[in-house]
C-alpha positions in Angstrom: 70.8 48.0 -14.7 69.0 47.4 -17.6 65.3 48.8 -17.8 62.4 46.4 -17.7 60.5 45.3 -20.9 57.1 46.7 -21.2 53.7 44.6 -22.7 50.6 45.8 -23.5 47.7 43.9 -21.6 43.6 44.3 -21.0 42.2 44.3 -18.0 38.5 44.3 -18.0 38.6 45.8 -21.7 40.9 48.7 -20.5 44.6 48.7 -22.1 47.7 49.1 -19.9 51.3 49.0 -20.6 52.9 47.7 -17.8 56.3 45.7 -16.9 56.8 42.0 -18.2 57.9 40.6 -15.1 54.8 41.5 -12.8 52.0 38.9 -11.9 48.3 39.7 -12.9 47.5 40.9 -9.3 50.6 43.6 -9.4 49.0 44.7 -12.7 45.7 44.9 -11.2 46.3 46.5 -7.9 48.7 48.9 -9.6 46.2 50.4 -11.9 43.6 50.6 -9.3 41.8 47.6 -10.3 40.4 46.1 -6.9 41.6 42.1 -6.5 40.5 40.2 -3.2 43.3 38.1 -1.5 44.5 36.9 1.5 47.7 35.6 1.5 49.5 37.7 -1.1 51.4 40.4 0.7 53.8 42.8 -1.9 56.8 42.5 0.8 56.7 38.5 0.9 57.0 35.7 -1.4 53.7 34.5 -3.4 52.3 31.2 -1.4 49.1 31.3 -3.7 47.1 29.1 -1.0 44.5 30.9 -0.2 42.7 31.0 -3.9 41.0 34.1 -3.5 42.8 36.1 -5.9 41.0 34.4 -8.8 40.5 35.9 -11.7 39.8 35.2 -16.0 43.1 35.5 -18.4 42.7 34.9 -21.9 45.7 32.3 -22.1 43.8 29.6 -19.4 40.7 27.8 -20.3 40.1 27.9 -16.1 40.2 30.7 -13.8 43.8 31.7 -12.4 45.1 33.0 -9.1 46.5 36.4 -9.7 49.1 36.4 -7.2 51.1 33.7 -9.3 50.3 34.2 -13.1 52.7 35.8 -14.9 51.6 38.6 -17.6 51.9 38.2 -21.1 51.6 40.1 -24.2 48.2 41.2 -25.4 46.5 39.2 -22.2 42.8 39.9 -21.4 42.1 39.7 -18.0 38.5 40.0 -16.6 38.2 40.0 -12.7 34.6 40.7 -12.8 33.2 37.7 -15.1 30.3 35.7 -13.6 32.3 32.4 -13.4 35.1 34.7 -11.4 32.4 35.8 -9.3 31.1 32.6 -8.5 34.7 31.2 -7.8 35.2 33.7 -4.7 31.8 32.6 -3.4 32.7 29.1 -3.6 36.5 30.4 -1.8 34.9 32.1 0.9 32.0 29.2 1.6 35.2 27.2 2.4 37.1 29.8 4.2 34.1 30.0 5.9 33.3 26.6 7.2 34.9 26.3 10.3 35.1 29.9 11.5 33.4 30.3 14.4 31.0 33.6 14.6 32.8 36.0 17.1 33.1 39.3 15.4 31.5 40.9 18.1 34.7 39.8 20.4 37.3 39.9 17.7 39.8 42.5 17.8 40.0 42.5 14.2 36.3 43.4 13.8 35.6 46.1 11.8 39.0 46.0 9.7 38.5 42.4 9.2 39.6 41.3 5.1 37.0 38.1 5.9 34.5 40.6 6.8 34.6 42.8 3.8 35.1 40.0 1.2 32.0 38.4 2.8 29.9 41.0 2.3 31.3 42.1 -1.0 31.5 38.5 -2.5 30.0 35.9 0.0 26.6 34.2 0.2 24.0 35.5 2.4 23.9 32.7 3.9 25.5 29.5 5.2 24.9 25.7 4.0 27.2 23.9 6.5 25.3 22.4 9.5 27.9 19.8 10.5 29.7 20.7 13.5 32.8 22.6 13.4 36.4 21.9 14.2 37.4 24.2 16.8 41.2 25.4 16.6 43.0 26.1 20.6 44.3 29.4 21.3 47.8 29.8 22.4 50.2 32.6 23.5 52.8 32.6 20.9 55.0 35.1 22.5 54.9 38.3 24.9 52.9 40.3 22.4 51.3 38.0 20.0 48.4 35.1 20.5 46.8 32.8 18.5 43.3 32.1 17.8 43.4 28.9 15.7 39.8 28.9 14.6 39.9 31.8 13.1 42.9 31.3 11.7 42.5 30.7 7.0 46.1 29.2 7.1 47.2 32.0 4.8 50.7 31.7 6.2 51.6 35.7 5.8 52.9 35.2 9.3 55.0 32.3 8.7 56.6 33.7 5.5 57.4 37.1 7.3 59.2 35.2 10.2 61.2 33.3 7.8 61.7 36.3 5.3 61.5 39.4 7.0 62.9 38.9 10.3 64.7 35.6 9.6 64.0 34.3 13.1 61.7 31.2 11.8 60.0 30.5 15.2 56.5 30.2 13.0 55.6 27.1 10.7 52.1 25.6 10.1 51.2 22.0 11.8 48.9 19.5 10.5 47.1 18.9 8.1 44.0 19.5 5.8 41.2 21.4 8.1 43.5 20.7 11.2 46.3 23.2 10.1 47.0 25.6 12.4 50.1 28.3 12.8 52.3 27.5 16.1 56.1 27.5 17.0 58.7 25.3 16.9 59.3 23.2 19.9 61.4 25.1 22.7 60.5 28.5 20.6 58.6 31.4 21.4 57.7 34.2 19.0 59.9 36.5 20.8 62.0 39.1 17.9 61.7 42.6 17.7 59.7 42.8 14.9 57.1 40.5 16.7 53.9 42.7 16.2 54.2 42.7 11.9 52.9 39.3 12.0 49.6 40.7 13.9 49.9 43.6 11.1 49.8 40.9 8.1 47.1 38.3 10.0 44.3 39.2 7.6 41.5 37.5 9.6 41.9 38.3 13.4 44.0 35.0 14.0 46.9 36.6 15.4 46.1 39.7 18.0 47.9 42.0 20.1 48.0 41.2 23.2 49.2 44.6 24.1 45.9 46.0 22.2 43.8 43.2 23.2 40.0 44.6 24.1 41.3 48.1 24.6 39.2 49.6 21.8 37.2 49.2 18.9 38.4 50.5 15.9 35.1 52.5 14.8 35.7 54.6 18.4 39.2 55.6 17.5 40.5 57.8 14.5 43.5 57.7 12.9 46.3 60.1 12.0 49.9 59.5 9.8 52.5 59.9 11.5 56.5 59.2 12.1 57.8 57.0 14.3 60.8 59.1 16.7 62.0 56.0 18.2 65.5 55.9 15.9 66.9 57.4 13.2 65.3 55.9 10.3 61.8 57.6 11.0 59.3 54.9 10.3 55.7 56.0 8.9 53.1 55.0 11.4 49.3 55.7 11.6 48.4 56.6 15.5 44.9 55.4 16.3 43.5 57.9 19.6 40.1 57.2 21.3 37.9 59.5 22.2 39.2 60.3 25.0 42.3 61.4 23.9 44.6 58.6 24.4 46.6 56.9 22.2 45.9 52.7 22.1 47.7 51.7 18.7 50.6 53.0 16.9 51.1 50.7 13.1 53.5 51.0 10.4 52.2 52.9 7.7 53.5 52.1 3.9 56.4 53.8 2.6 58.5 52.2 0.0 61.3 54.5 0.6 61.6 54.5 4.5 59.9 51.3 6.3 58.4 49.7 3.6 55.4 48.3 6.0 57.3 47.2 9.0 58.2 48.5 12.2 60.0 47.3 15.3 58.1 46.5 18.8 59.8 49.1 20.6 58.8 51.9 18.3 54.9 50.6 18.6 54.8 50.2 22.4 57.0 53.2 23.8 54.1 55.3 24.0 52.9 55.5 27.4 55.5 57.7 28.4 53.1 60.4 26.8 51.1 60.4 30.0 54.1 59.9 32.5 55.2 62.2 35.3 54.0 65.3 32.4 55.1 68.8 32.9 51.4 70.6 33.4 52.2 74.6 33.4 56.0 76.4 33.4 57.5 76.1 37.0 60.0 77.9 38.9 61.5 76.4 41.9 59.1 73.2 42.1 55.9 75.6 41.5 53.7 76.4 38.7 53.4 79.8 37.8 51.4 81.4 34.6 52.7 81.1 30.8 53.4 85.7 31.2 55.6 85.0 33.4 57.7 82.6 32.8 58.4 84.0 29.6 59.3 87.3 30.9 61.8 85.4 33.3 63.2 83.8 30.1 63.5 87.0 28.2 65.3 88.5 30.8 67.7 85.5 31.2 67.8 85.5 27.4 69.2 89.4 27.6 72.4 88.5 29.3 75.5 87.8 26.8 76.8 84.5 28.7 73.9 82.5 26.9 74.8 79.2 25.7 72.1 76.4 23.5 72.1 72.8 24.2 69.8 71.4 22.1 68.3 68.0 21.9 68.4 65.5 18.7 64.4 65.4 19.5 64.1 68.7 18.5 62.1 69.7 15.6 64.0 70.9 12.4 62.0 74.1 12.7 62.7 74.8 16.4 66.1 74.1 15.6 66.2 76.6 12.8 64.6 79.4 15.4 67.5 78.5 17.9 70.1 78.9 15.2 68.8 82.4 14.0 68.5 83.2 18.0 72.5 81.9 18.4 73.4 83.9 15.1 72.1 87.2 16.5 73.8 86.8 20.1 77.3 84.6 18.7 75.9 81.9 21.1 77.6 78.6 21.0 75.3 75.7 20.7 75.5 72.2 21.6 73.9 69.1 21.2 72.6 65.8 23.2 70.7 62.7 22.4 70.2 59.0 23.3 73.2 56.9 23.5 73.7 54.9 20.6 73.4 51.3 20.3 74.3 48.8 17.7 72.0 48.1 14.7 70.0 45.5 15.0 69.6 44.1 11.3 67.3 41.1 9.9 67.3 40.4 6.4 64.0 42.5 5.6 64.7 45.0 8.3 67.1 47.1 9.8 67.0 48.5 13.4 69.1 51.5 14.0 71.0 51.7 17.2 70.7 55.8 16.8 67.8 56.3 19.3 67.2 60.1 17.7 64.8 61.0 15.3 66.3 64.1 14.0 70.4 64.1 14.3 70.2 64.5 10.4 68.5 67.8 11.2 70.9 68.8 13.9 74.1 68.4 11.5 72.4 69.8 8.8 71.4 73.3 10.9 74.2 73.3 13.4 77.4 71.0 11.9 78.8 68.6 13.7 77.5 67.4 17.1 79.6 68.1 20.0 79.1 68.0 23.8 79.7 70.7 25.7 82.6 70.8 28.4 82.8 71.9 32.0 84.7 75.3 30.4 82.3 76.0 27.7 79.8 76.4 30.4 81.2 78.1 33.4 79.4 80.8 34.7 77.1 80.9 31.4 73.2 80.7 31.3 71.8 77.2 29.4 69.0 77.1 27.3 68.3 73.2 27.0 66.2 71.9 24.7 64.9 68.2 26.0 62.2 66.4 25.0 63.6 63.3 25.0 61.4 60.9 26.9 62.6 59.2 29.9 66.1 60.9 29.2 68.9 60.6 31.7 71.4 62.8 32.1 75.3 61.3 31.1 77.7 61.2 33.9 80.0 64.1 31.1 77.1 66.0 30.9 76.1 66.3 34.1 79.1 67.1 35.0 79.8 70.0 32.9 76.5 71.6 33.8 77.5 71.9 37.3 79.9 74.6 36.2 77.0 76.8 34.7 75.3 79.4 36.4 71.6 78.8 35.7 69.5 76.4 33.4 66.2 77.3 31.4 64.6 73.7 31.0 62.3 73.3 28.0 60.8 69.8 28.6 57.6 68.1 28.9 58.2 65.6 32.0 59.7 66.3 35.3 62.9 64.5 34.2 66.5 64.7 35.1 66.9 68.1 33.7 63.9 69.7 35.0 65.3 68.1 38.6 68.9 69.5 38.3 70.4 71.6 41.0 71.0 74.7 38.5 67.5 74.6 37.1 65.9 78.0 37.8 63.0 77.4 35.2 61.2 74.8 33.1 59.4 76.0 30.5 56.6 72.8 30.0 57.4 71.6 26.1 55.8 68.8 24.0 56.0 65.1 22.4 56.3 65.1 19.0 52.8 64.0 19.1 51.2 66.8 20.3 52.5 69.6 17.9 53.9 70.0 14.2 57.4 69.7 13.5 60.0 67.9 10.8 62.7 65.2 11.7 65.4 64.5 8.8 66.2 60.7 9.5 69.4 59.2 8.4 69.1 58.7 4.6 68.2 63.1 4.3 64.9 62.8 4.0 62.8 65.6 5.5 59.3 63.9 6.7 56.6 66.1 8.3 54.3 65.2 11.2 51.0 66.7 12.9 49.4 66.8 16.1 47.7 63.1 16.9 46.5 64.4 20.6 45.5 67.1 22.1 48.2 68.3 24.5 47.8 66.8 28.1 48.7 69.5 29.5 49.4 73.3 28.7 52.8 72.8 27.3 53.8 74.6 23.7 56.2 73.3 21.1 59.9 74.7 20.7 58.5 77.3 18.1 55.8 78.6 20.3 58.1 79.0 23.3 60.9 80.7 21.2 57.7 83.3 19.7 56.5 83.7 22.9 60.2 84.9 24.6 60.9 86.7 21.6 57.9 88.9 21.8 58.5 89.3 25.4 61.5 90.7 24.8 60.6 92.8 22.2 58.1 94.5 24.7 61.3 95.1 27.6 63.0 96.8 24.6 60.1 99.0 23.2 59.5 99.8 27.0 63.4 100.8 27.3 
């Protein structure tokens, strides 16, 4: 592949050398240089409608839209001229005309593009006293709606059901100040990859309606994070209120990984967070204090039948502390996960049937994944690992841990394993986004993640649990 020519070009008297085949706005934006716009996205085709993106280039006698100029040597660009300046007034007075003034009930409020650009480039005030032409809402699909009059036509959704997911249930109808975004007749925006066209909506015309009125944005803060829903590991930014619960999970940028997309599932799975939650260790159906049950660990940890089953939800580093653990006693270990499905795949967008964020960790620490049998557990004592939410228990599985003699749980719901007949102790563990951990997705790469919430309850992650019966049992020892 041969490399890209290079040209020299100005912007706002400041030389750059960047790549010939780049538009003034990838120029711009690339070498920090702030351009307003609306409908150019860096993930979709250039529609150059929304004329926001104005700016001065030495080769046009007239102002030019960034987004669809092409760069050429020794260009000047100014994006801060007084007849550039004056142009984005006279853009947003137009946007403007027929939006109707409901920031105070728009979810978009306070992360609003038409907000920002107003107050950075807009008049201070408005000359149109006709009467406007109010836009229907409509329900587009099970998690998106409409809001026509807010809606600047910008057609990022439209373009990203077309490009992106390929599913083309979006087009724009009518004409001049009558446009508006709907479906196709019979359709109903209904993909898995939904929600991105809410992500793209720059002006609040498209909503969530699984977000709708739940919070405002300035009561929530935000924290990056990875996405566990599959194997590919999406970067997402978690927005928790203030009382410690999670309304919004979004795709956050990474060229490498998820680009900015993410699929439905991996937005909306949350709630199981707060579901049926392991509060304190139990034994037998009943809570009992953290000393304890990791003195009853310990001691089931000193017998030499000990055998690891460990979850593909399980950090890299708790996984890495199991395999020291399995070294020291020549423990077998084992493996689970999620059954997998088939991909999913849309020409912008791939949705991986591996439901497990971290099987690339598991290989890499353990080797290959295998499932234990009936013999490899009879009469042994089972460490499992869970943490997989809302996990049920295989028919295989289940039936090779009936041949064990105990189970020591580590999970953070009363699920199947916590409920199994050879259960003697569950040890109350942790979503991945309540603690600190790494997942390896499928391509090798190692991404990190922090705590978004405070734990709901008094669990501890893998690595704290492991600390904790490790010390434990270096206090029977010393005491021996």
């Amino acid at each position: 592949m041969s490399e890209v020519k290079k040209i020299k070009v100005k912007i706002n008297q400041v030389e750059y050398e960047v790549p010939a085949n780049w538009s003034i706005i990838q120029a711009c934006h690339n070498n920090g240089v702030e351009v307003p716009h609306y409908c150019y996205h860096q993930d979709l085709s250039v529609a150059g409608n929304c004329r926001m993106c104005l700016v001065k280039a030495s080769n046009a006698p007239r102002p030019v839209i960034a987004c669809a100029t092409p760069l050429a040597e020794n260009m000047e660009i100014d994006t801060l001229s007084e007849d550039v300046v004056a142009a984005r007034k006279s853009v947003l007075e137009f946007l403007l005309i027929n939006h109707p003034l409901d920031c105070p009930e728009c979810d978009q409020a306070g992360e609003c593009r038409l907000q920002d650009y107003s107050y950075e480039y807009g008049r201070d005030h408005g000359r149109f006293h006709e009467e406007k032409n109010i836009r229907a809402k409509a329900t587009l699909g099970p998690h998106v709606k409409y809001w026509g009059s807010r809606c600047i036509v910008c057609t990022r959704c439209v373009r990203f059901t077309d490009e992106i997911s390929g599913t083309g249930e979006l087009t724009v109808a009518q004409r001049g100040d009558r446009s508006e975004i709907t479906v196709f007749p019979g359709q109903t925006l209904d993909n898995p990859l939904s929600l991105n066209t809410v992500d793209v909506c720059p002006v609040g015309a498209l909503v969530s309606a699984d977000f709708l009125y739940r919070s405002r944005v300035w009561f929530m803060h935000s924290t990056p994070s990875v996405c566990a829903d599959c194997s590919l590991g999406c970067n997402t930014r978690v927005d928790v209120d203030k009382q410690n619960k999670i309304k919004r999970i979004i795709p956050r940028r990474n060229n490498e990984v998820n680009k900015e997309w993410m699929c439905d599932h991996g937005r909306l799975s949350f709630p199981y967070v707060y579901e049926n939650r392991m509060n304190l260790p139990t034994k037998s159906n009943q809570e009992i204090p953290w000393a304890d049950a990791f003195r009853m660990a310990a001691e089931a940890l000193g017998g030499n039948d000990v055998v690891f089953l460990v979850s593909l939800w399980t950090t890299l580093e708790g996984m890495e502390k199991i395999k020291s653990l399995a070294a020291e006693k020549g423990s077998p270990v084992f493996g689970f996960g999620n059954a997998s499905t088939k991909d999913k795949v849309f020409p912008g967008f791939t949705i991986y049937g591996d439901k497990n964020p971290n099987r690339a960790g598991f290989t890499a620490t353990f080797g290959d994944l295998k499932s234990p049998s009936a013999s490899d557990l009879n009469g042994k004592t089972v460490f499992v690992f869970g943490n997989v939410p809302r996990f049920e228990i295989p028919a295989d599985l289940a039936q090779s841990l009936t041949s064990a003699s105990k189970l020591i749980v580590v999970d953070f719901a009363r699920g199947s394993f916590a409920n199994h007949a050879k259960t003697q102790l569950v040890l109350s563990g942790l979503t991945h986004f309540e603690k600190n951990g790494t997942f390896v997705n499928r391509g090798g790469l190692r991404q990190g993640f922090s705590p978004v919430i405070e734990p709901v309850g008094f669990g501890r992650s893998e690595v704290e649990l492991l600390d904790g019966i490790l010390k434990e049992r270096g206090k029977t020892a010393a005491a021996r």
